[in-house]
PDB file of N, CA, C and O in Angstrom:
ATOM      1  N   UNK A   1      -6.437  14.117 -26.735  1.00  0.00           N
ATOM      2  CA  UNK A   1      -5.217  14.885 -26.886  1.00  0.00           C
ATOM      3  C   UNK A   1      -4.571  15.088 -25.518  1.00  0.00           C
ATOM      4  O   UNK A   1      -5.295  15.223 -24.532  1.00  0.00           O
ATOM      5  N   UNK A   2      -3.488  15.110 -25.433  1.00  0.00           N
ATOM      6  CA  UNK A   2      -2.403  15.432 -24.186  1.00  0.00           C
ATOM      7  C   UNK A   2      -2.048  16.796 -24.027  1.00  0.00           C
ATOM      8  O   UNK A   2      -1.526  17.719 -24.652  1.00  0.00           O
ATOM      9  N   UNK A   3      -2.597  16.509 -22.830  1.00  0.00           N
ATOM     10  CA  UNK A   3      -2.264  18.490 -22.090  1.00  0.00           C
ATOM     11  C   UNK A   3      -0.949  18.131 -21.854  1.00  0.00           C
ATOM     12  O   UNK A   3      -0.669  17.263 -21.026  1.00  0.00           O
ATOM     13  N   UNK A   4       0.020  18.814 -22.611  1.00  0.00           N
ATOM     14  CA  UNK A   4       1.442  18.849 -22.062  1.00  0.00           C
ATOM     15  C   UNK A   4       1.934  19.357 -21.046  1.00  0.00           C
ATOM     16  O   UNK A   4       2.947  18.772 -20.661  1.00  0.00           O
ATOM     17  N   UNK A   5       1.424  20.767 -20.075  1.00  0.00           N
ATOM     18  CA  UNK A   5       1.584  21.234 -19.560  1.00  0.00           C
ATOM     19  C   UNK A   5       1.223  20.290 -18.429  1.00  0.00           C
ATOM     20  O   UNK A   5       2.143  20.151 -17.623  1.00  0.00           O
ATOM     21  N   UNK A   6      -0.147  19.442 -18.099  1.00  0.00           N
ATOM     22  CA  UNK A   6      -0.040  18.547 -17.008  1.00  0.00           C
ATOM     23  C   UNK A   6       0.434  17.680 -17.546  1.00  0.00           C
ATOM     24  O   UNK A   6       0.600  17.140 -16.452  1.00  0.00           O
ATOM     25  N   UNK A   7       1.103  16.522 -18.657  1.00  0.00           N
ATOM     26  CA  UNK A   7       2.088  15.560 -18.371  1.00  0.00           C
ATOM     27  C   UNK A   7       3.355  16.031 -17.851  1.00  0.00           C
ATOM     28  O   UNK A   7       4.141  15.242 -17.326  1.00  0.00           O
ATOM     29  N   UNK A   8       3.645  17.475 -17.981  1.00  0.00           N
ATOM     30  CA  UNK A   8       4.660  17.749 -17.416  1.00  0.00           C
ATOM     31  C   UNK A   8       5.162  18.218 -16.297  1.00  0.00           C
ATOM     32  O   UNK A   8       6.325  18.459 -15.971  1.00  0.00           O
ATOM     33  N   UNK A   9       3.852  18.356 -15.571  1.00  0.00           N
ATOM     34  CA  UNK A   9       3.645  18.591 -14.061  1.00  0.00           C
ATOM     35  C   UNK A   9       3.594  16.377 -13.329  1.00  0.00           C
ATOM     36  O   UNK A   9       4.137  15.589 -12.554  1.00  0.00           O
ATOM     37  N   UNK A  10       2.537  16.505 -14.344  1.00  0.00           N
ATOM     38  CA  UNK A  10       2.474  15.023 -13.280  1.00  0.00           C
ATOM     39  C   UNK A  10       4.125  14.267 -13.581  1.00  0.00           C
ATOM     40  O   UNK A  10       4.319  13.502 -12.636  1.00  0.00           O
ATOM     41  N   UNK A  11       5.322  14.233 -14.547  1.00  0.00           N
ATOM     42  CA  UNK A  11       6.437  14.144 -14.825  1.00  0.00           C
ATOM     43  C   UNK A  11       7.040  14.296 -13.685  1.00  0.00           C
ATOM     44  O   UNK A  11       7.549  13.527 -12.870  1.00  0.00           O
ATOM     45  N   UNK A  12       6.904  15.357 -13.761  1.00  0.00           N
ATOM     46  CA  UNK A  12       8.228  15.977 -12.731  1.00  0.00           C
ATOM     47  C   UNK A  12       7.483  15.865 -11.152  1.00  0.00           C
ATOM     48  O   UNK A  12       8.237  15.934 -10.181  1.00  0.00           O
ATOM     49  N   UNK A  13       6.461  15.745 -10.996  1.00  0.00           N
ATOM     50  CA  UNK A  13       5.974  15.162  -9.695  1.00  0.00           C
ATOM     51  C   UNK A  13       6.398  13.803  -9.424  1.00  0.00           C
ATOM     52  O   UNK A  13       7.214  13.628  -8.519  1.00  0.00           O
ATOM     53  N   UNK A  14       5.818  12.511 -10.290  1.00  0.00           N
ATOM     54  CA  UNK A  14       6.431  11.229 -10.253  1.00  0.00           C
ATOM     55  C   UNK A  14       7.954  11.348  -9.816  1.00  0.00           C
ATOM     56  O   UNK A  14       8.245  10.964  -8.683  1.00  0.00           O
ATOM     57  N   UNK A  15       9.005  11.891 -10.701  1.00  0.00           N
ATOM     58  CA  UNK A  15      10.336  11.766 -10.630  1.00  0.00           C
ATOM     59  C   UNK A  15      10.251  12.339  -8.952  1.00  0.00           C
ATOM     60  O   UNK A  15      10.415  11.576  -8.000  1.00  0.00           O
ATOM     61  N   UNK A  16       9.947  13.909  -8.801  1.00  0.00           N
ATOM     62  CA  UNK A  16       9.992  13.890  -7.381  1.00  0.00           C
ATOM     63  C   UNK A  16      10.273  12.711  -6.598  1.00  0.00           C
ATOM     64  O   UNK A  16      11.366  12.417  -6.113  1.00  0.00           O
ATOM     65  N   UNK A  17       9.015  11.952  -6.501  1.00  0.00           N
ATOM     66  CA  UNK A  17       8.563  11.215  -5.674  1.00  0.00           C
ATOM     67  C   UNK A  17       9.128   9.971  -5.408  1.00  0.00           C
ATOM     68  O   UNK A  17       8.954   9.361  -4.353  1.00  0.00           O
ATOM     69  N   UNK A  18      10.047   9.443  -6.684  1.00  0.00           N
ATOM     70  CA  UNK A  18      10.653   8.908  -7.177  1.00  0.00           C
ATOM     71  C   UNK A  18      11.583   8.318  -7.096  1.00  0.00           C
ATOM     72  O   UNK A  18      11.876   7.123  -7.139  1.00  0.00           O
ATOM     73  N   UNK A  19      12.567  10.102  -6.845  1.00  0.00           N
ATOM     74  CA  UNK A  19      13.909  10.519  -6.271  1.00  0.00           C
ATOM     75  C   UNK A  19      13.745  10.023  -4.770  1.00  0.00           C
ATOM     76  O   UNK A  19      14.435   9.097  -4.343  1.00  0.00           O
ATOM     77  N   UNK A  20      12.648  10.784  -3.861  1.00  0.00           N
ATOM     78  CA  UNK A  20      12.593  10.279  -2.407  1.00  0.00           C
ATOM     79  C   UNK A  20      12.178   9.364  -1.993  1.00  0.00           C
ATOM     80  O   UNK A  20      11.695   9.272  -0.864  1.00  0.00           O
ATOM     81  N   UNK A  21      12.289   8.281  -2.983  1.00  0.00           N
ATOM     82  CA  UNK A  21      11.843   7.258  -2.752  1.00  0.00           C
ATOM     83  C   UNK A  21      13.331   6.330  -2.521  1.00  0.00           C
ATOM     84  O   UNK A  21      13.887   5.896  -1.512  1.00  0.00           O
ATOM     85  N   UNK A  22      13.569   6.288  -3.629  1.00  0.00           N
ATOM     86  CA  UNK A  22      14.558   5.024  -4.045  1.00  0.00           C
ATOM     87  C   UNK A  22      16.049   5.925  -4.298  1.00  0.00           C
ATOM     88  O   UNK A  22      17.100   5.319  -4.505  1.00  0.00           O
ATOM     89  N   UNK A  23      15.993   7.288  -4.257  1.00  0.00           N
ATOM     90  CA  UNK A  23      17.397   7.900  -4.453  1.00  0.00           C
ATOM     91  C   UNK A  23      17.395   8.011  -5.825  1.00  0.00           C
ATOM     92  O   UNK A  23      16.580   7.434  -6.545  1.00  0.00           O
ATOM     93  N   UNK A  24      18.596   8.993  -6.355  1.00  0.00           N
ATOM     94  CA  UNK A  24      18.891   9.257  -7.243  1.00  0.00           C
ATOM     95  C   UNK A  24      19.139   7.766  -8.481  1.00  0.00           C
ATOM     96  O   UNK A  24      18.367   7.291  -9.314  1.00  0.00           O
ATOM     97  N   UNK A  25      20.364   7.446  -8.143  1.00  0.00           N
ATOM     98  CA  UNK A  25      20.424   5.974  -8.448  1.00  0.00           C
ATOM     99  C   UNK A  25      19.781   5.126  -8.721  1.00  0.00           C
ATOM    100  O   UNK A  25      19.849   4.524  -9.792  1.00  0.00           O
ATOM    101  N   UNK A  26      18.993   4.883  -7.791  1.00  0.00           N
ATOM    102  CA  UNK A  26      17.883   3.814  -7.929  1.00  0.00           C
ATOM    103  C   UNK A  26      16.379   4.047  -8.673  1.00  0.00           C
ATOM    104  O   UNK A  26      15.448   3.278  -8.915  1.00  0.00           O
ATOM    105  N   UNK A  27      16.643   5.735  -8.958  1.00  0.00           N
ATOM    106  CA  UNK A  27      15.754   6.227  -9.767  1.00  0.00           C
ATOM    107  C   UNK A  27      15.965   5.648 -11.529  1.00  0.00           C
ATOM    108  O   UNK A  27      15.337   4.876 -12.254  1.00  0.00           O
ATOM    109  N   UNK A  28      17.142   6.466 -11.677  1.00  0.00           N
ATOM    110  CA  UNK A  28      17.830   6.162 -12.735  1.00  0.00           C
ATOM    111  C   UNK A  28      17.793   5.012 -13.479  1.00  0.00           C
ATOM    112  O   UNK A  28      17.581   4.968 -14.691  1.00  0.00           O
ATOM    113  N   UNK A  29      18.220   3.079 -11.973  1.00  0.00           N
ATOM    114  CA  UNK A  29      18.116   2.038 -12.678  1.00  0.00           C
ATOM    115  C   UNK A  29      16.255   1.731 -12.766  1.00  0.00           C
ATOM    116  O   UNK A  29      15.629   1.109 -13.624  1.00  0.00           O
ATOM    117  N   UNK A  30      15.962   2.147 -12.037  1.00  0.00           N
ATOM    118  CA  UNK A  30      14.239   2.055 -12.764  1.00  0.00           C
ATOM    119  C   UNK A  30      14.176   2.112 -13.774  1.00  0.00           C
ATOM    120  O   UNK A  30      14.109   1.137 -14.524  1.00  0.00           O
ATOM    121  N   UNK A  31      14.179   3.776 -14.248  1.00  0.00           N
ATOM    122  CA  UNK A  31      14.120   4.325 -15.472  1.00  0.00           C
ATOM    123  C   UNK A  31      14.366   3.144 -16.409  1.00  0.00           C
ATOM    124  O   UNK A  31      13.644   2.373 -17.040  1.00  0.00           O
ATOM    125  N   UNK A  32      15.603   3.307 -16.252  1.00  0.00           N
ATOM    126  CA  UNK A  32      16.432   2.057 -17.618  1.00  0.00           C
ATOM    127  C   UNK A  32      15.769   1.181 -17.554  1.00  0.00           C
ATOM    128  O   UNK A  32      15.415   0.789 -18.666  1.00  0.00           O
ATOM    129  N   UNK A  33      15.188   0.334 -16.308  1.00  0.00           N
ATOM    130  CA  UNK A  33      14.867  -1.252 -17.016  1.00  0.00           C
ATOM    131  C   UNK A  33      13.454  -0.824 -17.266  1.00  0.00           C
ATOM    132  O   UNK A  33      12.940  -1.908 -17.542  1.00  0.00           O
ATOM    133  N   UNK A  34      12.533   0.038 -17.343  1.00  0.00           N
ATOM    134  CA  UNK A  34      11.908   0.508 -17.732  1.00  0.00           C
ATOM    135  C   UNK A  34      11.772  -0.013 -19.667  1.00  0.00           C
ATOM    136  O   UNK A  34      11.207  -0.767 -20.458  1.00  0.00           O
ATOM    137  N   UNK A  35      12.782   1.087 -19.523  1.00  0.00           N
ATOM    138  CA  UNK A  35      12.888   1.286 -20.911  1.00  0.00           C
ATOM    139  C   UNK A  35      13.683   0.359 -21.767  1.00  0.00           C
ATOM    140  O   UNK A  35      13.563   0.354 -22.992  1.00  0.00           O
ATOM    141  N   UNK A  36      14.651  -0.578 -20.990  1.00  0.00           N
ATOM    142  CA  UNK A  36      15.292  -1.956 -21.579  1.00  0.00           C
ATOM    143  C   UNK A  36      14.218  -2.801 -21.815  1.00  0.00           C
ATOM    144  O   UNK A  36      14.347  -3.530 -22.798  1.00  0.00           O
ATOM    145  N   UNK A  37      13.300  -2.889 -21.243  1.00  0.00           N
ATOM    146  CA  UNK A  37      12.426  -4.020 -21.122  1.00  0.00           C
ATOM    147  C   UNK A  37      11.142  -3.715 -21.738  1.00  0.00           C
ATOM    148  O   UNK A  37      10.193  -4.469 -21.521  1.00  0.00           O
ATOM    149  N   UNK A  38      10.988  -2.549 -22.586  1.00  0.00           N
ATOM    150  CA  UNK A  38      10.002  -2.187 -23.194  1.00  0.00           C
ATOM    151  C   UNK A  38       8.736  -2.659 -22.082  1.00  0.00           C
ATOM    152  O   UNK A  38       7.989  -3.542 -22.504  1.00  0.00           O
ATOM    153  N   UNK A  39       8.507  -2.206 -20.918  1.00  0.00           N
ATOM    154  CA  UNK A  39       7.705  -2.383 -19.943  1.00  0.00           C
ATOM    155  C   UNK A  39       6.386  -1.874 -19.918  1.00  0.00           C
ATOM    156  O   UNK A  39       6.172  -0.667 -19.813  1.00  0.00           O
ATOM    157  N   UNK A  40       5.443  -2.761 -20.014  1.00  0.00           N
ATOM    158  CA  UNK A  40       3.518  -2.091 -20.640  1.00  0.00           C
ATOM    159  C   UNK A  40       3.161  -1.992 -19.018  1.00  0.00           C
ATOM    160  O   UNK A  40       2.877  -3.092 -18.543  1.00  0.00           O
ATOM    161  N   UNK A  41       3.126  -1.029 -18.202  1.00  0.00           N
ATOM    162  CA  UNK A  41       2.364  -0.665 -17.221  1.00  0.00           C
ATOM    163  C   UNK A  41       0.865  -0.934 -17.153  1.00  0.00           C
ATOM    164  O   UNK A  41       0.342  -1.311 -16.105  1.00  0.00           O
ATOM    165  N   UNK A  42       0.162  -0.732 -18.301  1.00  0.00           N
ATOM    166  CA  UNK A  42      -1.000  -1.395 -18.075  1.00  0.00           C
ATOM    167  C   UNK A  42      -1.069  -2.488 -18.074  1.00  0.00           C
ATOM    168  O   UNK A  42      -1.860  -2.917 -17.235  1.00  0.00           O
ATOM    169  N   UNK A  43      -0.542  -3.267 -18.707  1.00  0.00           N
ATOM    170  CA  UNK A  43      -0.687  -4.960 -18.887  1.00  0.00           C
ATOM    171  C   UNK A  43       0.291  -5.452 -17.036  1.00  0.00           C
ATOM    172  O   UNK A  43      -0.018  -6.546 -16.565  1.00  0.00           O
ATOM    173  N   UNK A  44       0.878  -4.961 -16.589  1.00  0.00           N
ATOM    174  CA  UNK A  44       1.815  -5.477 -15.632  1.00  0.00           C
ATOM    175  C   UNK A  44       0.497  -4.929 -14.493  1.00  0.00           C
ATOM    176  O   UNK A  44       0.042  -5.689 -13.638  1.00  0.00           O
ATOM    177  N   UNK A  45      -0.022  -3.384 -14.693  1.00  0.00           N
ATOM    178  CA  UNK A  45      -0.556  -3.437 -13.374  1.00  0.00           C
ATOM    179  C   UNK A  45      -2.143  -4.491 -13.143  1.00  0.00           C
ATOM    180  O   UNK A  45      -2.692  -4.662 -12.054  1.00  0.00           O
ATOM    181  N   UNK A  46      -2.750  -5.239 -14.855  1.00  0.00           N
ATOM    182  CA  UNK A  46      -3.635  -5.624 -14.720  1.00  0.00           C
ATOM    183  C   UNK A  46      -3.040  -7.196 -14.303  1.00  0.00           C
ATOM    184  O   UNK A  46      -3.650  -7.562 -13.298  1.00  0.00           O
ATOM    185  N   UNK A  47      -2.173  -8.107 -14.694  1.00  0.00           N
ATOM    186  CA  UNK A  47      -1.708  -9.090 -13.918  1.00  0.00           C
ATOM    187  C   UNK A  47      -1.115  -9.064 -12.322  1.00  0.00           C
ATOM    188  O   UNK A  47      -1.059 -10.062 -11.603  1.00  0.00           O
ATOM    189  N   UNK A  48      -0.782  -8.000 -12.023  1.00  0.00           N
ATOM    190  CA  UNK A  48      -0.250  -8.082 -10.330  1.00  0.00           C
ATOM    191  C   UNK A  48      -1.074  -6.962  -9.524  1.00  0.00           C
ATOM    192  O   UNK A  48      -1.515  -7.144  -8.390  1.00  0.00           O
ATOM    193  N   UNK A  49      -1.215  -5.835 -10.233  1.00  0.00           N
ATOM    194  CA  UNK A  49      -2.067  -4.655  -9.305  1.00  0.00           C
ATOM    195  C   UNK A  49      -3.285  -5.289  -8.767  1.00  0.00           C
ATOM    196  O   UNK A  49      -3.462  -5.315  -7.549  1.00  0.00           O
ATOM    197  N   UNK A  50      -4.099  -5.777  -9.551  1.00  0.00           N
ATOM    198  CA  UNK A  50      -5.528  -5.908  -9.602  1.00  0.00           C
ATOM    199  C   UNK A  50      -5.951  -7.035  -9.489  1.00  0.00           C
ATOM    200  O   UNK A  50      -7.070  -7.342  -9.079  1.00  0.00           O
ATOM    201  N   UNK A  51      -5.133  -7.726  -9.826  1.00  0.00           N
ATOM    202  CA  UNK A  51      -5.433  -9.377 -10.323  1.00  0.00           C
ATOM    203  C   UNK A  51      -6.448 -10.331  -8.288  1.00  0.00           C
ATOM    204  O   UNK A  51      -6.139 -10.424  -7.100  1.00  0.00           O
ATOM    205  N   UNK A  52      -7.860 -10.827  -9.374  1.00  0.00           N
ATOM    206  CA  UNK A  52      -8.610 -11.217  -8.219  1.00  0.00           C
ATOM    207  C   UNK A  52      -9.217  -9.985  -7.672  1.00  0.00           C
ATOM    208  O   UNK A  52      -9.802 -10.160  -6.603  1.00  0.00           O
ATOM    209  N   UNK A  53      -9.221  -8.882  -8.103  1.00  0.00           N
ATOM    210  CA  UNK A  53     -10.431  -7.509  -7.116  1.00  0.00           C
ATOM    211  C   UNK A  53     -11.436  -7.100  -8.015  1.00  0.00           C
ATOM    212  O   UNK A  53     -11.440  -6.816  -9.213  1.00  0.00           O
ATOM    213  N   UNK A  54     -12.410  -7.152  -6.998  1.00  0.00           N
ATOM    214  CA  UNK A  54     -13.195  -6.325  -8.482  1.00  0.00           C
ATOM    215  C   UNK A  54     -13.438  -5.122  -8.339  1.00  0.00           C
ATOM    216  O   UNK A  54     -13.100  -4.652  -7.252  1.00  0.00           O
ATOM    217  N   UNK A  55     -14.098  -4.183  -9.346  1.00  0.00           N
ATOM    218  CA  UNK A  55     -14.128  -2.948  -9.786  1.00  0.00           C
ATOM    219  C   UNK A  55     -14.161  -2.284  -8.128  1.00  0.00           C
ATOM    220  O   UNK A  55     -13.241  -1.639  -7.626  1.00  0.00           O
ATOM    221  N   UNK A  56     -15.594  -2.668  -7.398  1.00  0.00           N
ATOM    222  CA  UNK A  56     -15.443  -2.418  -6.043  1.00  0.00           C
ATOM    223  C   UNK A  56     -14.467  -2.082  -5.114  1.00  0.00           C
ATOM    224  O   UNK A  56     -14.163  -0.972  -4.678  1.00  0.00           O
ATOM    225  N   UNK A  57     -13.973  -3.280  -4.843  1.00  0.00           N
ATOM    226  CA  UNK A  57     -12.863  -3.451  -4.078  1.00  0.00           C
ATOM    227  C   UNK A  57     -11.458  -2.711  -4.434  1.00  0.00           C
ATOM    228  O   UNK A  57     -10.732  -2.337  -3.513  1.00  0.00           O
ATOM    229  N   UNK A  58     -11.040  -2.481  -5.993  1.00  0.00           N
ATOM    230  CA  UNK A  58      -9.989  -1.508  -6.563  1.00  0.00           C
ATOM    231  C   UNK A  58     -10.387   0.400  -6.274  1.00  0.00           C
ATOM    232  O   UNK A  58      -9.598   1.274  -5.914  1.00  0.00           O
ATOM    233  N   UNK A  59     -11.973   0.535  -6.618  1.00  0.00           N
ATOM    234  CA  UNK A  59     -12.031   1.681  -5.775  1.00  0.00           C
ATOM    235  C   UNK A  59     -12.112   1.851  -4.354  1.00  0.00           C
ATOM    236  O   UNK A  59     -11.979   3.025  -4.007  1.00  0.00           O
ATOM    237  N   UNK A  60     -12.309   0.932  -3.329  1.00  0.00           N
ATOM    238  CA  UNK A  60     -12.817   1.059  -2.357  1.00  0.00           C
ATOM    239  C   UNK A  60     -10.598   1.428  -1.924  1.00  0.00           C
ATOM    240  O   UNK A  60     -10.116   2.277  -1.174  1.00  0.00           O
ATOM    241  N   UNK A  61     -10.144   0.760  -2.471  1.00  0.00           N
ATOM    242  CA  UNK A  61      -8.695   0.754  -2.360  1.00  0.00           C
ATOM    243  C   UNK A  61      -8.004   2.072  -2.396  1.00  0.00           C
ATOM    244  O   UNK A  61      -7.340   2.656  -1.540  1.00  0.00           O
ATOM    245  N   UNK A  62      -8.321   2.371  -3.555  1.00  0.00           N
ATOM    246  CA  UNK A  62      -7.731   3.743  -4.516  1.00  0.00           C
ATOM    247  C   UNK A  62      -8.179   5.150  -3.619  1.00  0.00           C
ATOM    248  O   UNK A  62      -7.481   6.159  -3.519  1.00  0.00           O
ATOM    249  N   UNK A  63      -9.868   4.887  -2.841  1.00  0.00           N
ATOM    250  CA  UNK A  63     -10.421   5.872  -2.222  1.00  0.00           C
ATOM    251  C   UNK A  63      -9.516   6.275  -0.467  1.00  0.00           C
ATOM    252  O   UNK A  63      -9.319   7.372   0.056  1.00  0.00           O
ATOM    253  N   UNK A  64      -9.145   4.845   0.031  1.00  0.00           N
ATOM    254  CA  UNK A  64      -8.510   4.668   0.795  1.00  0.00           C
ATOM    255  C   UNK A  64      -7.233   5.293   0.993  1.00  0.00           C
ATOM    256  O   UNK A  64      -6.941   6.048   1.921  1.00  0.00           O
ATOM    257  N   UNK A  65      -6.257   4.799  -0.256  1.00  0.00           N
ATOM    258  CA  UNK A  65      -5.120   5.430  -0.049  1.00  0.00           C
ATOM    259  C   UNK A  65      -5.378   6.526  -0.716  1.00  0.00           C
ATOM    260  O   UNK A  65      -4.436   7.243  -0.379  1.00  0.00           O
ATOM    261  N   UNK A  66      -6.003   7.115  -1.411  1.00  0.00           N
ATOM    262  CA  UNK A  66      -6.009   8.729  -1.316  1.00  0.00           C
ATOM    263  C   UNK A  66      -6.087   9.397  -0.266  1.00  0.00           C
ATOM    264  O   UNK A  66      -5.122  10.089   0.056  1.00  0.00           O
ATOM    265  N   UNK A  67      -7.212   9.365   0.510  1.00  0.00           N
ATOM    266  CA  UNK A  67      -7.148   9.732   1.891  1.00  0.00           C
ATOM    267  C   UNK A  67      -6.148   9.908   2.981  1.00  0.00           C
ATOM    268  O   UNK A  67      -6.017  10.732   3.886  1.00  0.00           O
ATOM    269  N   UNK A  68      -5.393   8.708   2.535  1.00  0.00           N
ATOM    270  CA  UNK A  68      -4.023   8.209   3.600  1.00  0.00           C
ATOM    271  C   UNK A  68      -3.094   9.090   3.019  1.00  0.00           C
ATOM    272  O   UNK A  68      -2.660  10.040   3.669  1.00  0.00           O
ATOM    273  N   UNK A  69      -2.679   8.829   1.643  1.00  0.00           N
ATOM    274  CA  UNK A  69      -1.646   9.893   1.010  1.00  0.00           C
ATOM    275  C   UNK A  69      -2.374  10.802   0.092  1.00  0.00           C
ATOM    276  O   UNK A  69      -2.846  10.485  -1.000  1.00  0.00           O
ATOM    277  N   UNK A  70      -2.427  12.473   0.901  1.00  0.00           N
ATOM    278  CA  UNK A  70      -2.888  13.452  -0.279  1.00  0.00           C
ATOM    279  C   UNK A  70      -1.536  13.364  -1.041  1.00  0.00           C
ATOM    280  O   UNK A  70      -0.348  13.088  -0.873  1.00  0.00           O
ATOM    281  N   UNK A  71      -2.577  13.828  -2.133  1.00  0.00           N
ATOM    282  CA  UNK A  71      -1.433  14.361  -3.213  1.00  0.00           C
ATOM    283  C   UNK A  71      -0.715  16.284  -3.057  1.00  0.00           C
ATOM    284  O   UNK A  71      -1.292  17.368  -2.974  1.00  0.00           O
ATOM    285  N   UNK A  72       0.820  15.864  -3.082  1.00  0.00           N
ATOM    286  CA  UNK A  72       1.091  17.403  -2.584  1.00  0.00           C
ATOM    287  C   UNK A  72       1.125  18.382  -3.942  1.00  0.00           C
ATOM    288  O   UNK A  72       1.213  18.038  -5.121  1.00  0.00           O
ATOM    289  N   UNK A  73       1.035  19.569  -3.432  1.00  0.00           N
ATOM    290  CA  UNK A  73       0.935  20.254  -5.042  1.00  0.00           C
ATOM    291  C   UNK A  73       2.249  20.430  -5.565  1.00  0.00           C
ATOM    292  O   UNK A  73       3.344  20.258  -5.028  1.00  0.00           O
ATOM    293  N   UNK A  74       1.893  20.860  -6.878  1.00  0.00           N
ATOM    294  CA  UNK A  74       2.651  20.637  -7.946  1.00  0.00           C
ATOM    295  C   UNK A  74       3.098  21.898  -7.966  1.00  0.00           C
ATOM    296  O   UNK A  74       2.246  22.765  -7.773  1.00  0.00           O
ATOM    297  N   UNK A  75       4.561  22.347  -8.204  1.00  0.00           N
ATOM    298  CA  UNK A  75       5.132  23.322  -8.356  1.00  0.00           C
ATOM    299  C   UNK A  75       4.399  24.052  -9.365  1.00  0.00           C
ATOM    300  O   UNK A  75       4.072  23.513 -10.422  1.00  0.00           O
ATOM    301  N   UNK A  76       4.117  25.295  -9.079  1.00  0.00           N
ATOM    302  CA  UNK A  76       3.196  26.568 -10.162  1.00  0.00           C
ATOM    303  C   UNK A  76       1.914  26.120  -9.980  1.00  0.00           C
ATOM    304  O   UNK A  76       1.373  27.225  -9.946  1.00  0.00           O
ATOM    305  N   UNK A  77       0.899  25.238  -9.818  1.00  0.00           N
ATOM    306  CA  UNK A  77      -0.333  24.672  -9.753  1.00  0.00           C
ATOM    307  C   UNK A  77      -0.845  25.974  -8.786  1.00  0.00           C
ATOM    308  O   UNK A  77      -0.071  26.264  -7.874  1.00  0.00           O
ATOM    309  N   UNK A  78      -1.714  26.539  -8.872  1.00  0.00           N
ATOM    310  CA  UNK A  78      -2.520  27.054  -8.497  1.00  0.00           C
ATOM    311  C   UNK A  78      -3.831  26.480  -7.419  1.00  0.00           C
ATOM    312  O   UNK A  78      -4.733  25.680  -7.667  1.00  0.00           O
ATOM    313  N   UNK A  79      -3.524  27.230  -6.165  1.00  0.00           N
ATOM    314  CA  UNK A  79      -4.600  26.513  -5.325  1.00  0.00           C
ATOM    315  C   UNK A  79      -5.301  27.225  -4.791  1.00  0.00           C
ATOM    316  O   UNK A  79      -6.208  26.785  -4.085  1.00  0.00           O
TER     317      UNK A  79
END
């Protein structure tokens, strides 16, 4: 079951991040081809994210850039 309350924190964190990333705009045309293109994130990140690493090497990755980029808190999150 889906905690709504964190999809809707991790939501509005992504978009954050999103926004300062690529701008308003460029948020927006994401979004859309997103959603024009009926886009499977899992299937896209297992052909280009991962493709050739193994389990190892994807955590040894994931552990890495966590370190490099904390995650900042989430508006109301409690710390």
């Amino acid at each position: 079951m889906i905690d709504n309350a964190n999809a809707a924190a991790i939501i509005s964190a992504g978009m954050f991040h999103l926004k300062e990333k690529l701008g308003v705009l460029d948020t927006e045309t994401f979004i859309a081809a997103l959603r024009n293109e009926h886009f499977d994130y899992t299937e896209w990140r297992r052909e280009n994210m991962c493709a050739g690493m193994s389990l190892r090497e994807i955590n040894d990755a994931a552990a890495e850039f966590a370190v490099a980029h904390p995650r900042p808190p989430i508006r109301g999150e409690r710390g």
